[in-house]
C-alpha positions in Angstrom: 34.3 -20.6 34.5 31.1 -23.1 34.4 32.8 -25.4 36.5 34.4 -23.0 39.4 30.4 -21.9 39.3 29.4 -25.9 40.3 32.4 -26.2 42.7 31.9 -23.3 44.8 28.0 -24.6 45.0 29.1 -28.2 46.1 31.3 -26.0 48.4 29.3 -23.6 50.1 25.9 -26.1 50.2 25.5 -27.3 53.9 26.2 -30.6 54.8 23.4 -32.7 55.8 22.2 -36.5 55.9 19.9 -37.7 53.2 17.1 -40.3 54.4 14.1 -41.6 52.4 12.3 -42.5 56.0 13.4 -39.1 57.4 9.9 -38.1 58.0 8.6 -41.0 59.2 7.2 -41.7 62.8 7.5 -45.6 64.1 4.1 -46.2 65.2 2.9 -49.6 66.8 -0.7 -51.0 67.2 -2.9 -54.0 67.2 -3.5 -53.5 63.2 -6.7 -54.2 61.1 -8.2 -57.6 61.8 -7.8 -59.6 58.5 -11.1 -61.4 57.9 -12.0 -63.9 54.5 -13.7 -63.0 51.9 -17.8 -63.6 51.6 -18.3 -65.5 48.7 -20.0 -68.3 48.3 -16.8 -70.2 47.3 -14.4 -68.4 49.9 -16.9 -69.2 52.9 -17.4 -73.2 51.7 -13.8 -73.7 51.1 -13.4 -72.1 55.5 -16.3 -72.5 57.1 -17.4 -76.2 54.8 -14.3 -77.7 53.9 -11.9 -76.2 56.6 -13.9 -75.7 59.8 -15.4 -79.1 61.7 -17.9 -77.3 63.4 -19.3 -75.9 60.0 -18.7 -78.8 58.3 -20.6 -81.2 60.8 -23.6 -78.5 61.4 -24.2 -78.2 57.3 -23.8 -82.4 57.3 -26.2 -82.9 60.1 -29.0 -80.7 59.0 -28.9 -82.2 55.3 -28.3 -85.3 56.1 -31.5 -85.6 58.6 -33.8 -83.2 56.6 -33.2 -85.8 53.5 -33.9 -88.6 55.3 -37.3 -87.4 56.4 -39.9 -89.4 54.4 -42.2 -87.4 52.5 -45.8 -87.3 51.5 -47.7 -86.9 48.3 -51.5 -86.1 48.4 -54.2 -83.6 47.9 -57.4 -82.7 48.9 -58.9 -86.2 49.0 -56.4 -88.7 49.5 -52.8 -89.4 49.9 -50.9 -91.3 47.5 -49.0 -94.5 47.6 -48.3 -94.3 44.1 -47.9 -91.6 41.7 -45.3 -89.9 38.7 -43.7 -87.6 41.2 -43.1 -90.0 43.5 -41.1 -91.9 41.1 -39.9 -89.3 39.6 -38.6 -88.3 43.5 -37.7 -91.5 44.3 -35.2 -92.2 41.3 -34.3 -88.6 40.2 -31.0 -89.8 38.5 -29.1 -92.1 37.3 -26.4 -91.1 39.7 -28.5 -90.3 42.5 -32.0 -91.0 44.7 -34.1 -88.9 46.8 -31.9 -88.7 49.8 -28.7 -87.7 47.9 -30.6 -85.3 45.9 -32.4 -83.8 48.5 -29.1 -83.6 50.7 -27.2 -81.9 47.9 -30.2 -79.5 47.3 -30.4 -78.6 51.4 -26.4 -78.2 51.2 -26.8 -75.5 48.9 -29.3 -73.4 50.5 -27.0 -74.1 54.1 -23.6 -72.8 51.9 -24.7 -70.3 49.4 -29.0 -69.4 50.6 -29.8 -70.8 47.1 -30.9 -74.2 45.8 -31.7 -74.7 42.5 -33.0 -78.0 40.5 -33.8 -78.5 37.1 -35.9 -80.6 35.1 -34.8 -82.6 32.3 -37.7 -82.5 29.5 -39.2 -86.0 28.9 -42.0 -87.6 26.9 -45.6 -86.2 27.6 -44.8 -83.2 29.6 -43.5 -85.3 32.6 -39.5 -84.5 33.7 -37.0 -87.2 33.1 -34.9 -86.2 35.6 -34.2 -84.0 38.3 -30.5 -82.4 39.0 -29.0 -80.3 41.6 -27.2 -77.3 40.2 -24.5 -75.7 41.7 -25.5 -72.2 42.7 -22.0 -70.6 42.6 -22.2 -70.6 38.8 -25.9 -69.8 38.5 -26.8 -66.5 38.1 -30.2 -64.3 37.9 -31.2 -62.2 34.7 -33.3 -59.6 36.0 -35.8 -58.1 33.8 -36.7 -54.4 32.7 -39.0 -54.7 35.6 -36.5 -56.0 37.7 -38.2 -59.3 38.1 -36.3 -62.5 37.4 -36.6 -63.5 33.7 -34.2 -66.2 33.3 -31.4 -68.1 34.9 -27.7 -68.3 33.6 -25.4 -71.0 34.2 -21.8 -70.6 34.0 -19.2 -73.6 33.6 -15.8 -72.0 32.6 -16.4 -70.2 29.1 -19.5 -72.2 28.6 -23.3 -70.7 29.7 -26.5 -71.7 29.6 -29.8 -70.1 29.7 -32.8 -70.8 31.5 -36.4 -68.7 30.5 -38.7 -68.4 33.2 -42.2 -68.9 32.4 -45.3 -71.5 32.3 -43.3 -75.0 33.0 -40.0 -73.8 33.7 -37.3 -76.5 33.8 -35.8 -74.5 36.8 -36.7 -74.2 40.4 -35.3 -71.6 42.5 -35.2 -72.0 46.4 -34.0 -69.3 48.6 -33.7 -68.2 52.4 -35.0 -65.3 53.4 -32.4 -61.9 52.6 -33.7 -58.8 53.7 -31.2 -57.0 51.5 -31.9 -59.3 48.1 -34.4 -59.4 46.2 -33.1 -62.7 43.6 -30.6 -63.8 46.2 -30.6 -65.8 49.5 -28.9 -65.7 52.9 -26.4 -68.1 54.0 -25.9 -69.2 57.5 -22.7 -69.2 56.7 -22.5 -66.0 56.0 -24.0 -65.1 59.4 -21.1 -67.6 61.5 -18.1 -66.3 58.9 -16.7 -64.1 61.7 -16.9 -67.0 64.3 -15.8 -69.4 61.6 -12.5 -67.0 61.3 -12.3 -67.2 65.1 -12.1 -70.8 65.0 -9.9 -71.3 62.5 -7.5 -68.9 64.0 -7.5 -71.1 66.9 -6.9 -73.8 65.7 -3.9 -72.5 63.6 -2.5 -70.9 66.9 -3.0 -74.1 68.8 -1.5 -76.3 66.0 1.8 -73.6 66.1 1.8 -74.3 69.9 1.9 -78.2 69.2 5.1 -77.8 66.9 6.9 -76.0 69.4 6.5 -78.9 72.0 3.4 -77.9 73.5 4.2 -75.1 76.0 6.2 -71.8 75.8 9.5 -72.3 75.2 11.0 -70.3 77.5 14.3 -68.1 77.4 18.2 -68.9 77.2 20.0 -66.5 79.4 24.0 -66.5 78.8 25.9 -65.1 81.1 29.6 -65.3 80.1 32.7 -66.5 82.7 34.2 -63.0 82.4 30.6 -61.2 83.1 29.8 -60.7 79.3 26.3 -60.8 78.4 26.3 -61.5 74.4 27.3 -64.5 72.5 29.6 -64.6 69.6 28.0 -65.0 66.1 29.2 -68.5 65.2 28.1 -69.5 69.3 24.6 -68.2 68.7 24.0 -69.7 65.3 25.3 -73.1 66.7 22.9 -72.9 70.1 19.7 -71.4 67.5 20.5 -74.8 65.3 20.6 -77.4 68.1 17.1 -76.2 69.5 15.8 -75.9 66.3 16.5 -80.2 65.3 17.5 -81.1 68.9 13.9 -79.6 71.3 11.6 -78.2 68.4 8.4 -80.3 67.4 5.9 -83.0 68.7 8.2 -85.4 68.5 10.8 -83.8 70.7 8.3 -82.9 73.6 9.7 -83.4 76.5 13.7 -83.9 75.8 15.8 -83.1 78.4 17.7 -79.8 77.4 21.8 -80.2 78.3 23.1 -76.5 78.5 26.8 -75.7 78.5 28.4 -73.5 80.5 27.1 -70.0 81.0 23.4 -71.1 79.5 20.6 -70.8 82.0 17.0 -72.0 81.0 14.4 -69.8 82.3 10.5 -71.7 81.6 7.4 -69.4 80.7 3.8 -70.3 82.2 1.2 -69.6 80.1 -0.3 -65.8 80.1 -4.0 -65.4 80.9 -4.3 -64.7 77.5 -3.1 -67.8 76.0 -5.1 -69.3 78.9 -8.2 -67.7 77.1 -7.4 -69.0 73.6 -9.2 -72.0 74.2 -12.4 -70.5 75.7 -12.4 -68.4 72.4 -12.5 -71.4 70.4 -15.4 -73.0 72.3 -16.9 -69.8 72.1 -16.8 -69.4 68.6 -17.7 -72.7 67.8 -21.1 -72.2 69.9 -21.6 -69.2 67.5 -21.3 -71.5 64.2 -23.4 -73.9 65.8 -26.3 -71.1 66.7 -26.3 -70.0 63.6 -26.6 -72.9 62.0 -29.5 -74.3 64.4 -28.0 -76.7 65.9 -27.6 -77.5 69.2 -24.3 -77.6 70.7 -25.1 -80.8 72.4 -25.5 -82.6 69.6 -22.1 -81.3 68.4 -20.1 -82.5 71.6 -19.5 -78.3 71.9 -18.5 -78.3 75.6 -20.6 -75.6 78.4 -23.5 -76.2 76.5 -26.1 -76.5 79.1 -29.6 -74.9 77.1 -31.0 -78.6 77.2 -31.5 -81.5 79.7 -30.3 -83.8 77.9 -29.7 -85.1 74.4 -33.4 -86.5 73.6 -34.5 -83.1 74.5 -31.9 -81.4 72.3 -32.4 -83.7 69.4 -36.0 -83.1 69.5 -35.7 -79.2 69.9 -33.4 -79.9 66.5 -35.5 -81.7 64.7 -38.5 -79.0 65.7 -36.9 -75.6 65.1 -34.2 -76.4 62.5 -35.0 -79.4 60.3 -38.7 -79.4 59.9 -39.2 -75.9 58.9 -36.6 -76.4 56.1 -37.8 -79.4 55.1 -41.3 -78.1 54.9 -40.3 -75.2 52.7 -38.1 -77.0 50.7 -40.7 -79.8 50.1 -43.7 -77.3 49.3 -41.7 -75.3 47.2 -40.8 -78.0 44.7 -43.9 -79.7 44.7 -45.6 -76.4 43.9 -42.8 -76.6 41.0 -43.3 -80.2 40.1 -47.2 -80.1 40.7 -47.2 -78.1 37.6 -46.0 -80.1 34.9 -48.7 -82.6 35.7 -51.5 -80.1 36.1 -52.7 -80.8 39.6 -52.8 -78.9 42.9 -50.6 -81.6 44.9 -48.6 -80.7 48.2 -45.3 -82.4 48.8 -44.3 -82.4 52.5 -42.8 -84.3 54.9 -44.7 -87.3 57.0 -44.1 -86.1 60.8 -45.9 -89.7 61.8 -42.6 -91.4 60.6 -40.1 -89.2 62.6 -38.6 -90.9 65.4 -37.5 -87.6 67.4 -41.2 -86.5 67.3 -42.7 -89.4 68.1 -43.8 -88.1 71.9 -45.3 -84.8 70.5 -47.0 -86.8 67.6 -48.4 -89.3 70.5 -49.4 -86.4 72.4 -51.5 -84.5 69.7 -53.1 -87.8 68.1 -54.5 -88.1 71.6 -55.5 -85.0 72.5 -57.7 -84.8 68.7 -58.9 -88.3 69.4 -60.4 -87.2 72.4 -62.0 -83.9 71.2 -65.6 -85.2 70.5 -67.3 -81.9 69.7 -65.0 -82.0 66.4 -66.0 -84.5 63.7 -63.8 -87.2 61.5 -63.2 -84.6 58.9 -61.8 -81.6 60.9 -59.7 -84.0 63.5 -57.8 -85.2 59.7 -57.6 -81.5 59.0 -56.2 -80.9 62.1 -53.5 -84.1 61.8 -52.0 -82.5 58.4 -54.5 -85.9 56.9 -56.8 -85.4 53.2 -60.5 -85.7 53.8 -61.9 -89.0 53.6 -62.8 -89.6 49.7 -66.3 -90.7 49.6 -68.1 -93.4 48.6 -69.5 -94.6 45.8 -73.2 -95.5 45.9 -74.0 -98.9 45.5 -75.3 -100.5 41.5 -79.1 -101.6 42.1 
């Protein structure tokens, strides 16, 4: 029959233990490291918005490279008065020149990309000027592969900007010797020390809600040598520690132990030990790739300068006034040509406190060069020639 054929099978068949993880080997290691993602938005929302280091060293470069005062003037002269500066001075009616210039210098520190654009106005001259976010803007390469237009993405919505004579958009960049439309962050160069410090400061924040130290071990040793607990017992002793010695707020609290409980307190390994040198450590990293000093940061074991005026000055010289220079050339190469005229926008190094010594230094040493005449010792200064003068009626 069909069915003494299946019973003999279930018979005769060896009897064995079925197990989906049969085959598998336990194996235990360190794991991958888990580092966050490198986009523009995923590195401002860690290493802007969730790391003080970051957050300070992008504040501090924009904030000082904005307030630098800056200079309009061409071969001749220099100008007290002129469109552009106006135009600079009130860009918006939301913003002036130092919120705009800080939000532009932000961009580039975040993302390696500022861009501006020019609202059209009456006679060829911009109405206004506005930063654009560059997380939504985008290139459009050409056939050639040369940028032929910018794209601006809000939601759903884009927007299309040609390139070409008088384009309303200006793109600054850092260098990226990978890109050829896109710049380099600094933040993407700190993102692996910007994960170290956050990690830190998570692991330190754990350590503050369980009382500030190890916690130690309960050892139980029974009255009739037994070394376990009953269920409802340990449930009961994990519950009190949990509301009773848990938290900042319990630091501290003397621990009553019944019978057969022993407390056992844990010291610190040298590892934990090490967790705050890895923090300062990686928070040095942010601040070198930034350009900042760690001085001026209060970073701890910084010892590359005397002293803060020497720091601040090596700042300002390394850091701020090459980005501010670039920034400021670039845009009034930009703006320079909806007017027509071969102006140079930079910033006024005579009106920088940190550099006063140095400017001191220099004005004297070209004031006391006689073998060089008026002309070449304004060259030399960053001054326009001397316009000259008009001949005399008669």
């Amino acid at each position: 029959m069909v069915f003494d054929f299946f019973r003999r099978s279930e018979t005769n068949a060896p009897e064995q233990k079925a197990s989906a993880a049969g085959p598998v080997v336990a194996y235990h290691s360190a794991g991958r490291v888990a580092w966050s993602p490198r986009d523009t938005v995923s590195l401002t929302r860690t290493g802007f918005s969730g790391n003080p280091v970051g957050f300070r060293s992008v504040k501090l470069i924009a904030e000082s490279a904005a307030a630098l005062p800056l200079v309009l003037q061409d071969g001749a002269q220099r100008y007290d008065t002129h469109p552009l500066l106006a135009l600079l001075t009130s860009p918006n009616p939301a913003q002036g020149r130092a919120e705009l210039m800080e939000a532009l210098y932000g961009q580039m520190l975040l993302s390696g990309n500022g861009y501006i654009e020019a609202v059209a106005g009456d006679g060829g001259m911009p109405a206004e000027l506005h930063v654009l976010r560059s997380d939504r803007m985008s290139v459009v390469p050409g056939a050639d592969g040369w940028p032929v237009a910018y794209e601006y993405k809000v939601g759903a919505r884009k927007h299309r900007f040609d390139l070409g004579a008088g384009a309303n958009v200006c793109h600054v960049r850092n260098f990226h010797p990978q890109d050829d439309h896109y710049g380099f962050s600094p933040m993407q160069a700190a993102a692996m020390a910007v994960d170290v410090h956050n990690a830190a400061s998570r692991w330190s924040k754990a350590l503050l809600d369980n009382a500030a130290r190890p916690s130690g071990a309960i050892v139980y040793k029974g009255a009739d040598g037994a070394g376990s607990m009953s269920p409802d017992q340990y449930d009961r002793l994990v519950g009190e520690m949990e509301s009773q010695h848990q938290g900042a707020r319990n630091a501290g609290r003397p621990m009553l132990l019944e019978g057969g409980l022993d407390w056992k307190p844990m010291g610190f390994s040298p590892s934990d030990m090490e967790f705050q040198k890895t923090k300062e450590a990686a928070a040095r990293e942010i601040a070198l790739a930034f350009g900042v000093p760690p001085m001026l940061l209060g970073i701890p074991g910084d010892a590359a300068y005397a002293n803060y005026q020497e720091a601040n000055r090596a700042f300002y010289r390394l850091t701020v006034l090459p980005l501010a220079t670039r920034v400021a050339a670039a845009v009034g190469d930009w703006l320079a040509g909806f007017v027509g005229e071969a102006l140079e926008l930079k910033p006024d190094l005579d009106q920088v406190p940190a550099l006063a010594a140095e400017r001191d230094a220099q004005w004297a040493r070209v004031q006391a060069a006689a073998f060089l005449s008026d002309v070449e010792k304004r060259r030399l200064l960053g001054l326009p020639a001397v316009a000259a003068e008009e001949p005399a009626d008669g």
